[in-house]
N, CA, C and O of each residue as an XYZ file, in Angstrom:
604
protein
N     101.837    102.382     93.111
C     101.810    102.902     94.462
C     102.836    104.017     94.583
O     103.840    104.039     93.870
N     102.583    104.892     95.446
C     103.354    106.242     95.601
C     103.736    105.952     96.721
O     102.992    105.379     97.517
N     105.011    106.300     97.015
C     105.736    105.933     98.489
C     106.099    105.166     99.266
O     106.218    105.286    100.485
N     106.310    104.283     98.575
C     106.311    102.831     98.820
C     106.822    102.531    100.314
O     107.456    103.499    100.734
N     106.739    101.501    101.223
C     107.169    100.966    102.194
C     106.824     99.789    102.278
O     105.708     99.347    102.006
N     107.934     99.076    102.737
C     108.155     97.209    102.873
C     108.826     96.930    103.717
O     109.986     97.281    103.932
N     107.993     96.098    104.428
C     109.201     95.362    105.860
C     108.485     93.472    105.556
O     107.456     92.956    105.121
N     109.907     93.007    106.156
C     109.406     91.830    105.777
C     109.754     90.941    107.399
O     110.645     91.352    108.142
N     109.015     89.874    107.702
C     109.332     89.641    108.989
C     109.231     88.384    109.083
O     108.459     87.871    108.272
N     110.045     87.321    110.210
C     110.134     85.941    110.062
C     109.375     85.453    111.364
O     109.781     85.737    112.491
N     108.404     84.806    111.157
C     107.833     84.255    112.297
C     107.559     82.740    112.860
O     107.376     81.796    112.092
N     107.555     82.674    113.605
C     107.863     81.000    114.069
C     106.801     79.929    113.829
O     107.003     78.721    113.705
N     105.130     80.859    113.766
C     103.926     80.014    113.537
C     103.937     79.755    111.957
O     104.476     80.604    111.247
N     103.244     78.384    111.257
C     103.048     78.131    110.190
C     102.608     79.288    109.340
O     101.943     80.241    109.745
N     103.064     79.098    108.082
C     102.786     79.910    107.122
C     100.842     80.405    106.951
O     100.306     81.508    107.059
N     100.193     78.896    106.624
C      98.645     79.070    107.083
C      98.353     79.777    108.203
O      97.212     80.238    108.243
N      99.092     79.997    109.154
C      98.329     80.132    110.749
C      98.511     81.992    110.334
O      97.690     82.805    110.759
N      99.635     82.380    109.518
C     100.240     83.541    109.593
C      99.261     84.084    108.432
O      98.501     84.946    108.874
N      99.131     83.883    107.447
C      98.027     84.244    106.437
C      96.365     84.170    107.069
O      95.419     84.727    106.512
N      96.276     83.487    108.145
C      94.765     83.247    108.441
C      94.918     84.913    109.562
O      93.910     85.615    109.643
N      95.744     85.191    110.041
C      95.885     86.173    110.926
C      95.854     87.754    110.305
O      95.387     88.827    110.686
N      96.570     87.311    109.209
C      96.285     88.657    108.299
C      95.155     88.810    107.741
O      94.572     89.892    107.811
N      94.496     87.444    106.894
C      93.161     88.051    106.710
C      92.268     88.066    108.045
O      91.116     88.494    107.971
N      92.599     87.770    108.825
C      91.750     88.540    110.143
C      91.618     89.442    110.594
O      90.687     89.745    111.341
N      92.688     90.241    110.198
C      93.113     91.766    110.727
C      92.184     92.480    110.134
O      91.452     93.313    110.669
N      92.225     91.898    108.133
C      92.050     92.885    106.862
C      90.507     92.734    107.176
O      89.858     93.659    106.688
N      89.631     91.652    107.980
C      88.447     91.478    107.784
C      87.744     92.227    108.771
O      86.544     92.473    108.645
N      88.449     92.620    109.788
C      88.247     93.104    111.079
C      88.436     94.394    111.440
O      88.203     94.915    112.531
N      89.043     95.062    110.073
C      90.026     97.061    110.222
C      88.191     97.350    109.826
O      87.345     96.688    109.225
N      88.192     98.306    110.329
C      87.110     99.417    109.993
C      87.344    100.171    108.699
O      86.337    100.529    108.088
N      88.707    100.503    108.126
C      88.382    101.499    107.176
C      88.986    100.654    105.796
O      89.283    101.123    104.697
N      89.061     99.023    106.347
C      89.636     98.051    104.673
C      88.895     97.686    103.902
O      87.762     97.608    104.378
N      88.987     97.313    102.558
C      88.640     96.996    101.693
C      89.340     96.236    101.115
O      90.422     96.448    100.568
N      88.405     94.755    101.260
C      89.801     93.446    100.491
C      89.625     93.518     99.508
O      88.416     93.375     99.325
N      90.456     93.767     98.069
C      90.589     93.868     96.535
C      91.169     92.574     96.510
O      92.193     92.933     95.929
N      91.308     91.566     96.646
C      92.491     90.349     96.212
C      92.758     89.738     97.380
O      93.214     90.189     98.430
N      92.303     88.289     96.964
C      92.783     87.324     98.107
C      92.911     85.901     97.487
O      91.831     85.377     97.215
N      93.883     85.277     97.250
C      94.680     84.176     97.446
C      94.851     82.893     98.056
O      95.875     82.238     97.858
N      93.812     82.444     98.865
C      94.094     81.061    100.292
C      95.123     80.537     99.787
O      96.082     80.617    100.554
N      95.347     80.023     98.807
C      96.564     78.835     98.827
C      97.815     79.597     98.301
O      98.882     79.039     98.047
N      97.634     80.607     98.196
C      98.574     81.388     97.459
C      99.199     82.171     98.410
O     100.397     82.435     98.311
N      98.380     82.648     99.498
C      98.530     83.311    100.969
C      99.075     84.787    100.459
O     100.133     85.345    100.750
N      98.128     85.181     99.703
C      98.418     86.386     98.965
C      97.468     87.574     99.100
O      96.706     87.594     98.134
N      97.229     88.651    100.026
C      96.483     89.759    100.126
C      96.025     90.810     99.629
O      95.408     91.158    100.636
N      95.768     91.792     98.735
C      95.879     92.866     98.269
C      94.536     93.600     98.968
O      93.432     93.056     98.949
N      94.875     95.400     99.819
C      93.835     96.091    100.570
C      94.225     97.054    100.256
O      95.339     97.543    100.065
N      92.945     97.446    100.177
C      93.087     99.355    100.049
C      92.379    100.127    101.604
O      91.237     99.779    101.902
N      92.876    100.821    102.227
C      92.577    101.401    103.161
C      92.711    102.213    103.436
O      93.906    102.507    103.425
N      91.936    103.130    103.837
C      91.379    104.888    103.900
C      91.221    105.209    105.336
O      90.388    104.801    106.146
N      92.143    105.978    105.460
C      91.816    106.181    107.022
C      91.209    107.642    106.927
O      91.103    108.185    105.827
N      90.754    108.362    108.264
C      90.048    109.801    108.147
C      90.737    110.707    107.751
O      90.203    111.756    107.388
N      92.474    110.495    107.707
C      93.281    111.933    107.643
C      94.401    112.278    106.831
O      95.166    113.232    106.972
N      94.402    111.083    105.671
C      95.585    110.547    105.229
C      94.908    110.384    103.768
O      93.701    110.436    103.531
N      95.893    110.188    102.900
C      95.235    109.429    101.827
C      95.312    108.072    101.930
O      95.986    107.384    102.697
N      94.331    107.679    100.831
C      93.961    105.891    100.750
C      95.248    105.107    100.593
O      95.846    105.571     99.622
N      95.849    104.218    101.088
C      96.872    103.056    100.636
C      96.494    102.074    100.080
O      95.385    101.674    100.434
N      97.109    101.406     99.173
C      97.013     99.919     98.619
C      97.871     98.828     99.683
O      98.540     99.444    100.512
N      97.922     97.948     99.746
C      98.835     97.286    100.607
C      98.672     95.911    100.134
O      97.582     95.524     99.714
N     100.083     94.875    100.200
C      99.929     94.054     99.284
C     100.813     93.262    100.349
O     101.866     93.649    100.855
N     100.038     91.885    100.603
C     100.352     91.249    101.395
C     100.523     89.602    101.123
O      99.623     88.803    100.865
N     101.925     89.354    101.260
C     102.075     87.861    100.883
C     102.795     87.269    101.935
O     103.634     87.909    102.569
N     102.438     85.695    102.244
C     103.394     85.005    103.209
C     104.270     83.441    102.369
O     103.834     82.593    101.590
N     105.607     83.643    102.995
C     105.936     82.004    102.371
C     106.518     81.501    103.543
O     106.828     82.200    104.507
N     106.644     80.454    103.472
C     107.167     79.602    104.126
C     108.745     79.604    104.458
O     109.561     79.674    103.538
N     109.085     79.536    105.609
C     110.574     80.249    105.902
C     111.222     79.335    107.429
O     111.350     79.466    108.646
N     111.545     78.133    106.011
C     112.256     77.081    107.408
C     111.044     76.376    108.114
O     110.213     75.702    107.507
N     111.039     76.600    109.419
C     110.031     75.746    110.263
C     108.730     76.820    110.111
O     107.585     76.393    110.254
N     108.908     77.798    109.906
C     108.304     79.360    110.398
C     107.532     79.619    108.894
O     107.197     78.857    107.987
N     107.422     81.135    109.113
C     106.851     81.730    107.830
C     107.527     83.023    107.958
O     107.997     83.497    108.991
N     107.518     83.616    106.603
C     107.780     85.333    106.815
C     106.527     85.801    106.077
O     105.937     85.389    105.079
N     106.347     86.746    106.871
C     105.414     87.796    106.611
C     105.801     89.143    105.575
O     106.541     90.010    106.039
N     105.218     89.299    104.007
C     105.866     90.176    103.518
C     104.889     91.557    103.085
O     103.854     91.314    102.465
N     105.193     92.869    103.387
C     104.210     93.673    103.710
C     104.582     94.845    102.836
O     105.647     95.353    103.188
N     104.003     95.424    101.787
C     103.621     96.522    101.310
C     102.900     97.544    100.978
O     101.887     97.387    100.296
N     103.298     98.744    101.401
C     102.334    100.045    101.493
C     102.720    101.505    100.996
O     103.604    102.342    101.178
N     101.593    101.338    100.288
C     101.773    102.234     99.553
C     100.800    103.437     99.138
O      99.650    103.217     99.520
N     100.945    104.571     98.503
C      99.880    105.369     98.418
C      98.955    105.813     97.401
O      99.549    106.642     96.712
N      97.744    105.638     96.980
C      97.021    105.371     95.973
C      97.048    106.493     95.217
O      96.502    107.577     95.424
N      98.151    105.915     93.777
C      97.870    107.101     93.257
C      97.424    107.854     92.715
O      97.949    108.917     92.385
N      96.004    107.376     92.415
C      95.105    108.708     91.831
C      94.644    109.637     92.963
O      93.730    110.428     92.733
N      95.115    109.597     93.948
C      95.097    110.607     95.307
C      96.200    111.730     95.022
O      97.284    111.442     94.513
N      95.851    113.008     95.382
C      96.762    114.450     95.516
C      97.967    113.996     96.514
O      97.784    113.374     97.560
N      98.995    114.337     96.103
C     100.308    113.709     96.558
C     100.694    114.681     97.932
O     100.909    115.880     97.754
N     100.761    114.125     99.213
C     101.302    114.568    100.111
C     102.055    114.742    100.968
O     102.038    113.698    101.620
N     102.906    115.591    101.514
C     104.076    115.512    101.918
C     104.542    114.609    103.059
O     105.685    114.231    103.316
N     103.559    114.390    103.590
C     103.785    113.235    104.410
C     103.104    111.658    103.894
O     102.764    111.029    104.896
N     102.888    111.047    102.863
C     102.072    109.857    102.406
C     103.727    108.534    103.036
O     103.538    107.376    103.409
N     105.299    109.306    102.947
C     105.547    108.162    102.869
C     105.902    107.422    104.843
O     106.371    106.329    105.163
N     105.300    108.906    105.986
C     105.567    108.222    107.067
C     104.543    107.639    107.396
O     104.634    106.647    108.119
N     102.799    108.286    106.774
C     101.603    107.497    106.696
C     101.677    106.200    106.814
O     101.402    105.394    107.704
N     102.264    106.121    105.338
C     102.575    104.308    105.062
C     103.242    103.759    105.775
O     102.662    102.822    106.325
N     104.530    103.932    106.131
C     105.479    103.840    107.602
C     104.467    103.506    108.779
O     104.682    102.502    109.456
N     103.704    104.070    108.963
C     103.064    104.129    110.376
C     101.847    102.626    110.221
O     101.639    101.704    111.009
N     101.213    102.949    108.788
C     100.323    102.026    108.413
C     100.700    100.921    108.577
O      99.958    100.160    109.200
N     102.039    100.415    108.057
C     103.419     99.119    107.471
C     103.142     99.004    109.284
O     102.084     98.412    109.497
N     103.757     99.377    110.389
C     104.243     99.361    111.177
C     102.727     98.700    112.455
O     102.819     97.818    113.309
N     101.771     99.364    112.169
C     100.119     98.849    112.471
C     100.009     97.395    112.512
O      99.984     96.602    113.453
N      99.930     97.202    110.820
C      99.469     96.604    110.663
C     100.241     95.459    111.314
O      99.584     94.932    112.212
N     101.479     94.908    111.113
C     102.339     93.957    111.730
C     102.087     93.901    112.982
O     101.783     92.775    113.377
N     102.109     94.852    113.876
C     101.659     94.682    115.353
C     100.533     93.849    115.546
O     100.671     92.764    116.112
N      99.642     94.164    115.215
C      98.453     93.876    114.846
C      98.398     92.189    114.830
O      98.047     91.450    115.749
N      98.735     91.927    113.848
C      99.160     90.624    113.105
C      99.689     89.656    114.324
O      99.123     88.630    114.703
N     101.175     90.339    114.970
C     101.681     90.095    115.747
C     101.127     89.977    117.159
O     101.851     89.507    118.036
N      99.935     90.360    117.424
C      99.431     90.213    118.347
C      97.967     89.312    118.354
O      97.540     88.717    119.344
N      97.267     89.359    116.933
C      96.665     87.703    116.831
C      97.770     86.308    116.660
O      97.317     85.208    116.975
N      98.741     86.373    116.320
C      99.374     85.297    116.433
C      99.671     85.162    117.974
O      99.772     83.989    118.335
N      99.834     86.117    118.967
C     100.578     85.574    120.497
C      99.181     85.946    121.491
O      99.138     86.085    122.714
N      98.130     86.044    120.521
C      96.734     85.861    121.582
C      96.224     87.384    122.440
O      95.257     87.477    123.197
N      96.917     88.178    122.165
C      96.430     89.423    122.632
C      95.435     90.092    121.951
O      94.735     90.827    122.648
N      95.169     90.029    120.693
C      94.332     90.628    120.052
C      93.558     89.355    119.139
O      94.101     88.323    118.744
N      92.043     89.796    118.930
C      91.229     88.981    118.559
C      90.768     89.615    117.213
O      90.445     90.799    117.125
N      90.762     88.709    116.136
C      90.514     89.079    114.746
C      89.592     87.360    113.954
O      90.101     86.615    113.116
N      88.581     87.252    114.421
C      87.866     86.279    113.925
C      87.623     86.197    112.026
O      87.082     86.957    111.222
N      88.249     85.031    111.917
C      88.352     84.919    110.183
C      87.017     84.190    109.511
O      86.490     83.112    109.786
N      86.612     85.396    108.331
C      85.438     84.380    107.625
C      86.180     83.880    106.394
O      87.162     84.333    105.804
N      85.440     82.844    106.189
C      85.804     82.186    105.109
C      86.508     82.884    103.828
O      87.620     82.944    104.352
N      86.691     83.398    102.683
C      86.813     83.890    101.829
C      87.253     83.102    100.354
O      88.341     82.545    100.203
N      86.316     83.168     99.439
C      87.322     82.306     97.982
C      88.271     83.349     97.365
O      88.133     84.568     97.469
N      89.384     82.617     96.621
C      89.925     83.413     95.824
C      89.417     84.223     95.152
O      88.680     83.599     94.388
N      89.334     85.454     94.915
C      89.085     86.438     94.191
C      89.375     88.044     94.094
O      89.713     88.702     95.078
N      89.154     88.744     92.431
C      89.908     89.873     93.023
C      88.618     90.417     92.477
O      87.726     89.958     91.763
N      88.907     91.858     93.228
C      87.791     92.839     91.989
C      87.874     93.573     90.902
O      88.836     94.319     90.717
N      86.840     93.449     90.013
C      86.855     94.146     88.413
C      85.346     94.994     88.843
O      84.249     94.554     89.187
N      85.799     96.231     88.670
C      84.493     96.955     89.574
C      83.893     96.938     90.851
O      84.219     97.653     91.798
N      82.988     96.075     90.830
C      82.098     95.883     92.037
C      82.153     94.174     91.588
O      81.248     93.600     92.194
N      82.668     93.545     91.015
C      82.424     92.037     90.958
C      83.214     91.574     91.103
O      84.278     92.042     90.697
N      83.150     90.356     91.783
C      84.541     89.543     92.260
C      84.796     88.452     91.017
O      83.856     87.850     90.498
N      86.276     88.264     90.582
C      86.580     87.814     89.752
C      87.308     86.860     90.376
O      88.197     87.103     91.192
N      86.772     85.176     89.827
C      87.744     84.092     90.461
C      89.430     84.377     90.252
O      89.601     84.482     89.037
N      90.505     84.513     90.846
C      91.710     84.413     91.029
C      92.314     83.269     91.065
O      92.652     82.790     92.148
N      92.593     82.528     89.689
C      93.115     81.154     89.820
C      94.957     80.789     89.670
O      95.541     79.707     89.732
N      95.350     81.819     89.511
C      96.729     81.744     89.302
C      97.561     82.464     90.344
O      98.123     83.490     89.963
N      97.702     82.135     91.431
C      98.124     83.103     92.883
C      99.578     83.648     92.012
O      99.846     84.837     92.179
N     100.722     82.662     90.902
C     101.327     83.227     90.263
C     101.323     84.590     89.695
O     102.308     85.329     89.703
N     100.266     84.863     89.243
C     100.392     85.711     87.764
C      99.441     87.186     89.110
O      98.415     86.822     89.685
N      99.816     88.178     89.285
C      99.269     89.161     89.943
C      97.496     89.456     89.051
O      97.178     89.210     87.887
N      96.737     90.010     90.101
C      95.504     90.214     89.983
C      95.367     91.839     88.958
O      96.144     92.788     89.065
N      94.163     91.759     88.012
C      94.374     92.863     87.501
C      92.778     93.345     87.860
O      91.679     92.986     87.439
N      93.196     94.258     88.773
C      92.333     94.695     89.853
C      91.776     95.936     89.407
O      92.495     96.919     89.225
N      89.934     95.957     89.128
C      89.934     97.627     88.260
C      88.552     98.188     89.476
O      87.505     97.730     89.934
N      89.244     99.233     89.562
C      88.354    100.226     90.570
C      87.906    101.307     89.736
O      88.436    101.587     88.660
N      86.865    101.953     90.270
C      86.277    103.229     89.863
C      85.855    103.028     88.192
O      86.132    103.887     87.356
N      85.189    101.834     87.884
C      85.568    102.344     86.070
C      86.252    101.973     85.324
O      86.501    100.807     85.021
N      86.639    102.884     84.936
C      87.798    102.771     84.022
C      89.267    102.868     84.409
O      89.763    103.166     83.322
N      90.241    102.804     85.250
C      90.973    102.784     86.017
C      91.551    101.223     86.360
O      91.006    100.472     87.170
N      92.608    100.936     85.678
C      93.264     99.395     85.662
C      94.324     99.690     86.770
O      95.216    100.525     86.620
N      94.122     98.784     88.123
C      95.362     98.808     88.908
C      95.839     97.486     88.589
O      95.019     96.574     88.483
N      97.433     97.217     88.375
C      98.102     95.912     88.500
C      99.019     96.041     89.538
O      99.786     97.005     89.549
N      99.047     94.910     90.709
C      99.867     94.914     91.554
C     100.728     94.158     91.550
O     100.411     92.989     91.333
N     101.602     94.352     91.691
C     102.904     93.444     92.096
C     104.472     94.360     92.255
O     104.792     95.545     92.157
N     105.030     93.349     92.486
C     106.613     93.986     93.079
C     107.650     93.848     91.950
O     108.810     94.221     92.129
């Protein structure tokens, strides 16, 4: 990822309740694409293209934090995209979205209805079971083109 941005945030609802909210968001954005998902692992990976920006990856995990959960959020800019001078307030702005967002299916203002989903990531166009929420997904787009995510 090019340009990285990470905010991480502590929230008072269960860790499940906080992962079911994110993939609600990711299922519900108009311009996402879920590459990697996790249930028990509460582990996200999206690529998302908006009209004016280049594409981001964004890599989304929750743990358990005391009574609560934290929410941990990364964004970044895809880099086989032409590098631009603004990709890292994009992501900033994206990072900053998306949490609202989040933050507002957890306190009932915003509605993001969740479908089911199994673990899996993609290798092309095929979903590949994801059995080790440990070991990061080796996620291949376009071809020939190996993305590995992690921090």
């Amino acid at each position: 990822m090019r340009s990285p941005r990470q905010e991480s945030v502590t929230l008072k609802q269960s860790p499940d309740a906080v992962f079911e909210a994110v993939l609600g968001v990711a299922q519900n954005a108009k311009n996402v694409r879920i590459l990697a998902v996790h249930n028990e692992g509460r582990k996200l990976v999206l690529r998302e293209k908006a009209k004016m920006s280049n594409a981001k990856f964004q890599q989304i995990w929750v743990e358990e934090q005391g009574g609560g959960a934290q929410l941990n959020i990364v964004v970044g800019t895809d880099p086989r995209t032409q590098k631009a001078l603004l990709d890292g307030k994009a992501n900033e702005k994206s990072l900053k979205k998306y949490v609202e967002t989040v933050q507002g299916v957890l306190g009932g203002s915003v509605s993001a209805p969740v479908t089911p989903v199994s673990n899996h990531y993609l290798a092309k166009k095929t979903e590949v079971p994801w059995e080790d929420p440990e070991q990061d997904p080796q996620i291949e787009l376009d071809g020939n083109i190996l993305a590995i995510y992690g921090l």
